[in-house]
C-alpha positions as a printed NumPy array, in Angstrom:
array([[  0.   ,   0.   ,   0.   ],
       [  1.512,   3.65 ,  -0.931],
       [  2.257,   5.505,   2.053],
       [  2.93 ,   2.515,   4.534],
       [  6.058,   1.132,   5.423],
       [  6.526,  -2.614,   3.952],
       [  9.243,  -5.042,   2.923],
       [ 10.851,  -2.93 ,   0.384],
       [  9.983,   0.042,   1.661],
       [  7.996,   2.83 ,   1.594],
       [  6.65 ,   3.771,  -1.922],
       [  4.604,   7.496,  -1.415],
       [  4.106,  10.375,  -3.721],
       [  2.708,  14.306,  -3.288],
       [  0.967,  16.327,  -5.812],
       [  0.836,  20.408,  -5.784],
       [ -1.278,  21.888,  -8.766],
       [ -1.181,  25.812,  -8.585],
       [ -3.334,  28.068, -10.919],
       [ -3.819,  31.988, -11.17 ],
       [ -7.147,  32.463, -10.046],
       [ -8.043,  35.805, -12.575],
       [ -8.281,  37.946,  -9.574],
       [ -4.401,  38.637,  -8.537],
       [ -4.451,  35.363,  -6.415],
       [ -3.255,  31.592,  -6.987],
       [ -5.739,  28.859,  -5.927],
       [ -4.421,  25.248,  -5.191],
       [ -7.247,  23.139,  -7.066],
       [ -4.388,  19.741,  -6.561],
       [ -2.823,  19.368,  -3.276],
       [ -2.279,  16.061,  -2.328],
       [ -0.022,  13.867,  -0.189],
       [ -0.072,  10.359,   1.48 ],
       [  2.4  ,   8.311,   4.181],
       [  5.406,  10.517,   5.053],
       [  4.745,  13.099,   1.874],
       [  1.653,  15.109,   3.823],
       [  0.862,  18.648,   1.922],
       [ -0.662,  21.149,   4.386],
       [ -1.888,  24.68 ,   3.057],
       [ -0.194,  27.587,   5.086],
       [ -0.814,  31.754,   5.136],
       [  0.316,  32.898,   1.942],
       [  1.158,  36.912,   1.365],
       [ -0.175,  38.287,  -1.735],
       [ -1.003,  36.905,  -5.216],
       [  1.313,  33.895,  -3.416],
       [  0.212,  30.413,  -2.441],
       [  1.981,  29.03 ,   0.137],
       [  2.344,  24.565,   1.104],
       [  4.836,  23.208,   3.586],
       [  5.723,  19.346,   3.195],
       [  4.979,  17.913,   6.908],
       [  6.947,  14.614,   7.368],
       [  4.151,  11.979,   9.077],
       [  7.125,   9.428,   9.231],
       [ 10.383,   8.75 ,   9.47 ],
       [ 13.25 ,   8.18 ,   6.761],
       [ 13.621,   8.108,   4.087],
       [ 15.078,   4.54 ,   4.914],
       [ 16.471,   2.407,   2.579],
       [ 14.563,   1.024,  -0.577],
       [ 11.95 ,   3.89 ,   0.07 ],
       [ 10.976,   5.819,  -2.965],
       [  9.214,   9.358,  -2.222],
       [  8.394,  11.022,  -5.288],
       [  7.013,  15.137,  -5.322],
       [  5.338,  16.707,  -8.589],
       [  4.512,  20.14 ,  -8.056],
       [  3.341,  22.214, -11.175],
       [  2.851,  26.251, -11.04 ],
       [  0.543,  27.545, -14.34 ],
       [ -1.705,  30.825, -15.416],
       [ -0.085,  32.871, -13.768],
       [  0.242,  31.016, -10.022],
       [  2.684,  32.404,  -7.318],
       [  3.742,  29.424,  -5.353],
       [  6.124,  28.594,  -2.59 ],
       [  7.125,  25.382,  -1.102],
       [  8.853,  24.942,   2.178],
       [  8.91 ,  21.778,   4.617],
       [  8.128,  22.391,   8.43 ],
       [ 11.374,  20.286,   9.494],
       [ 14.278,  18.788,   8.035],
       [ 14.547,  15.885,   6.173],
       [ 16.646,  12.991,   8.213],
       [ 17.969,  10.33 ,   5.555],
       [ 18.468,   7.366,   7.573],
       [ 20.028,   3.702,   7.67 ],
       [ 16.865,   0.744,   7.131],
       [ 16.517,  -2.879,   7.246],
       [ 16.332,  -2.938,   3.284],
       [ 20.203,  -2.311,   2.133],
       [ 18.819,  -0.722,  -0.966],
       [ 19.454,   2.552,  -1.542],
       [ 16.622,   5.161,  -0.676],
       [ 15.006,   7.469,  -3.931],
       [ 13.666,  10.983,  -3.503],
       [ 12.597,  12.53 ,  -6.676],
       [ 11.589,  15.859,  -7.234],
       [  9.634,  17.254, -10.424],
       [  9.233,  20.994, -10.917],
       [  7.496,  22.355, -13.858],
       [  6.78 ,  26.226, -14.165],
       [  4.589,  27.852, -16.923],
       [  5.063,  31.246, -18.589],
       [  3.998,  33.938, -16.365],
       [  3.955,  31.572, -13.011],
       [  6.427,  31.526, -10.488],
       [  7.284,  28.665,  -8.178],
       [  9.912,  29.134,  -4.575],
       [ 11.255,  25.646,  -3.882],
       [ 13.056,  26.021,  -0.253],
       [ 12.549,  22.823,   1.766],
       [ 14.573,  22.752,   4.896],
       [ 18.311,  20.751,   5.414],
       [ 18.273,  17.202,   4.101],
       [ 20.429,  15.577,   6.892],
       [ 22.428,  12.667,   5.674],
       [ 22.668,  10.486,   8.939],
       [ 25.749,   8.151,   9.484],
       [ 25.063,   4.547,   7.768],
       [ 22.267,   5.835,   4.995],
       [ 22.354,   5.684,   1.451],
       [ 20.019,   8.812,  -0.068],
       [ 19.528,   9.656,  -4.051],
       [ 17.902,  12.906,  -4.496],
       [ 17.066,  14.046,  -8.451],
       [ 15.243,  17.174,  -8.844],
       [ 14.747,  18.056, -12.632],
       [ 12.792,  21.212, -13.158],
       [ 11.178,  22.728, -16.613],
       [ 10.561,  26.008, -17.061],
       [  8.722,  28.198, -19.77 ],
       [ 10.667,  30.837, -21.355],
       [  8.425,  33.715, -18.773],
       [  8.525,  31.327, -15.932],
       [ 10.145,  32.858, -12.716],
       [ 12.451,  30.456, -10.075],
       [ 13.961,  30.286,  -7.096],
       [ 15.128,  27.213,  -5.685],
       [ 17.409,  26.197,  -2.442],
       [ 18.727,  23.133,  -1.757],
       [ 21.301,  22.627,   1.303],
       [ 22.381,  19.511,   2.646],
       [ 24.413,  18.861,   6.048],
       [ 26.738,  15.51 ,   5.722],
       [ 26.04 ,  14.023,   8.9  ],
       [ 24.714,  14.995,  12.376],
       [ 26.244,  16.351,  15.281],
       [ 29.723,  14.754,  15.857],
       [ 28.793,  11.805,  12.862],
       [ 30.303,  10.549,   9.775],
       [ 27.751,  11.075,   7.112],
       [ 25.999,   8.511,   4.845],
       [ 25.967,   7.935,   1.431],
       [ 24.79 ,  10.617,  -0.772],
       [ 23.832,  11.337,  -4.58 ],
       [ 22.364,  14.623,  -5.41 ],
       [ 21.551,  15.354,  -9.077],
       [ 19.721,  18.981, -10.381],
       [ 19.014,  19.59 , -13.778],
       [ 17.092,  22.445, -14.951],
       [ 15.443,  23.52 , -18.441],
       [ 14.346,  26.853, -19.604],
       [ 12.172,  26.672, -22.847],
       [ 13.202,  23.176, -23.462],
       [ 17.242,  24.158, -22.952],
       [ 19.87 ,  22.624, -20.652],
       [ 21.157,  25.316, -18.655],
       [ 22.364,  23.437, -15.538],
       [ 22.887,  20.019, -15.001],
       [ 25.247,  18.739, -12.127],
       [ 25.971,  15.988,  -9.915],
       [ 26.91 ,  15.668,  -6.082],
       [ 27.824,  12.772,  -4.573],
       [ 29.276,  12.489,  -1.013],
       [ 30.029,   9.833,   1.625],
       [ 31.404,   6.553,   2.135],
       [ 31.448,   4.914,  -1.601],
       [ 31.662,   8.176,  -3.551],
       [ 34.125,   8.732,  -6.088],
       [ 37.655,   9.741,  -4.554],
       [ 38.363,  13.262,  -4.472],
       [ 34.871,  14.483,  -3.142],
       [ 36.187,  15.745,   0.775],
       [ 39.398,  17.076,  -0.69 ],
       [ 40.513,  20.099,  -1.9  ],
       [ 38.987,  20.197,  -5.079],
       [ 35.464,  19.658,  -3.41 ],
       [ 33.98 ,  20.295,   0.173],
       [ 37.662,  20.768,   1.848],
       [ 36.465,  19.082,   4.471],
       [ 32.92 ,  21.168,   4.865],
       [ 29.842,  19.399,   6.188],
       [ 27.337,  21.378,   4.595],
       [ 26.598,  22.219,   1.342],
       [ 23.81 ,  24.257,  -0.822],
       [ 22.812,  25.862,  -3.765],
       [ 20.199,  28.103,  -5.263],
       [ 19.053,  28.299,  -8.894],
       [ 17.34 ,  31.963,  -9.656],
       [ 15.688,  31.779, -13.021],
       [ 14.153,  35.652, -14.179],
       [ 13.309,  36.681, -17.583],
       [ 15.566,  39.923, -16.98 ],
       [ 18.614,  37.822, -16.458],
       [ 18.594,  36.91 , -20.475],
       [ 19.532,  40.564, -21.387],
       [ 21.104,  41.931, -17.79 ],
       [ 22.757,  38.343, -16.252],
       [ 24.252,  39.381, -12.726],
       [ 28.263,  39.072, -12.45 ],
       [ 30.044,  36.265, -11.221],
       [ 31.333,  37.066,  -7.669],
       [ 32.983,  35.598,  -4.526],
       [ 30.33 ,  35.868,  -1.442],
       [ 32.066,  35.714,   1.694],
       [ 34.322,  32.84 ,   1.86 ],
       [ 33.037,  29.447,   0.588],
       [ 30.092,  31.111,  -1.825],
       [ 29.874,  32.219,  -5.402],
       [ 27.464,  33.306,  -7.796],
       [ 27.591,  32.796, -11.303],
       [ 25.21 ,  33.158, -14.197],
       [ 24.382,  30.1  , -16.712],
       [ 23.712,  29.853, -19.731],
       [ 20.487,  31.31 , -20.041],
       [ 18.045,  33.391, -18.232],
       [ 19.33 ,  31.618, -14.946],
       [ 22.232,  32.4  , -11.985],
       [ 23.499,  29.682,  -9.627],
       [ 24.267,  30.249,  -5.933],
       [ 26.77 ,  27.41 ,  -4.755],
       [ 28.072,  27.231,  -1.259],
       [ 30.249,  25.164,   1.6  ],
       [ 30.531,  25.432,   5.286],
       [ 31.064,  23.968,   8.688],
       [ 27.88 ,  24.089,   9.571],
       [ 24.329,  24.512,   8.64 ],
       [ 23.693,  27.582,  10.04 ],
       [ 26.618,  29.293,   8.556],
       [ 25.865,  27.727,   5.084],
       [ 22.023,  29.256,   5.734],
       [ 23.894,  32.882,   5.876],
       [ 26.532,  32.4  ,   2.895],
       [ 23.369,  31.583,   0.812],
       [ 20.929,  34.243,   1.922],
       [ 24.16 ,  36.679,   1.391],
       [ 24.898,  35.919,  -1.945],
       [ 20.59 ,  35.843,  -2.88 ],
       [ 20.764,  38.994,  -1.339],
       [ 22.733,  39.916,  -4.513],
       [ 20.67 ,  38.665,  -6.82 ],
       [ 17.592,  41.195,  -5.829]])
């Protein structure tokens, strides 16, 4: 049964549908969620929608698959947050653990993707893909930061892939992988140095085709630097989560 915890673990999915609703506002007419994906509504500001992900279980644990689909169209101003962090952890099932994200934006809609820390605990094994499609109008913010272990931990095993399109056209598509099992080279100089925590944000705007913002050094461990198209990337390491929260919210700062 979706949403219930089983040999092979948990298979459960969430569904966000926004839609301008003619009057300045965005109406949710799809919001649904079962096992450890529940959707909840929340006080939006605005012409903006607002849905946390609330996490009814533990995990993911390995061999669960979560899968989220959320779709902003018409005109729709939609953010998408998550009331706690996400704690991968180690199961009975061996198997890796799958959490799949699917983004799709419409011309004239805008969609805020800014979950809280994914947590990879000591002994899991996590893959996160998050592949988002945009229209050429469509407006996007997304945040991802992940924290390699907790307090005083080794971390687990993790995978993160983002790949994001903008009227059909590559303009980011990269690969994280950290842990015990990932390619050599990943804690080294050449990639976390030994950080613990690690994020990035993808801004997509309309006004970055003809102005894109200028590549920069934020602080010390961020950057910004625009893509190939209509889009910047934030990228970031630090200690800790709460110092990677300010490099990030520095640099976005810049991007205003």
């Amino acid at each position: 049964m979706d949403g219930v915890r089983a040999p092979g673990g948990v298979r459960a999915r969430a569904r966000i549908l926004a839609r301008g609703d003619g009057h300045g506002g965005t109406r949710l007419p799809v919001l649904e969620g079962e096992g450890p994906l529940a959707v909840r509504r929340t006080r939006g500001s605005g012409d903006e929608a607002r849905v946390m992900l609330v996490g009814a279980m533990s995990g993911p644990l390995g061999g669960d698959r979560f899968t989220v689909s959320a779709e902003a169209v018409q005109g729709a101003r939609l953010r998408i947050g998550s009331a706690a962090a996400t704690l991968a952890l180690p199961g009975q099932d061996e198997a890796e653990a799958r959490y799949d994200v699917r983004l799709t934006v419409a011309d004239d809609a805008e969609l805020h993707w800014a979950p809280e820390q994914l947590i990879s605990a000591n002994g899991s094994d996590l893959h996160v893909t998050t592949r988002v499609d945009l229209a050429p109008t469509a407006r996007l913010v997304l945040r991802e930061e992940q924290v390699l272990g907790r307090f005083g931990e080794e971390p687990g095993r993790l995978t993160s892939r983002l790949a994001v399109r903008v009227a059909g056209r590559l303009v980011l598509d990269q690969e994280l992988s950290c842990g015990p099992g990932a390619p050599g080279g990943w804690d080294g100089p050449a990639g976390l140095a030994g950080h613990r925590a690690v994020g990035q944000v993808v801004v997509v705007r309309p006004s970055f085709a003809t102005a894109p913002p200028a590549a920069r050094v934020v602080g010390e461990g961020a950057a910004v630097m625009p893509l190939a198209g209509p889009a910047a990337l934030v990228t970031a390491v630090a200690p800790d989560a709460l110092r990677l929260r300010r490099l990030l919210d520095e640099a976005l700062a810049l991007l205003d």
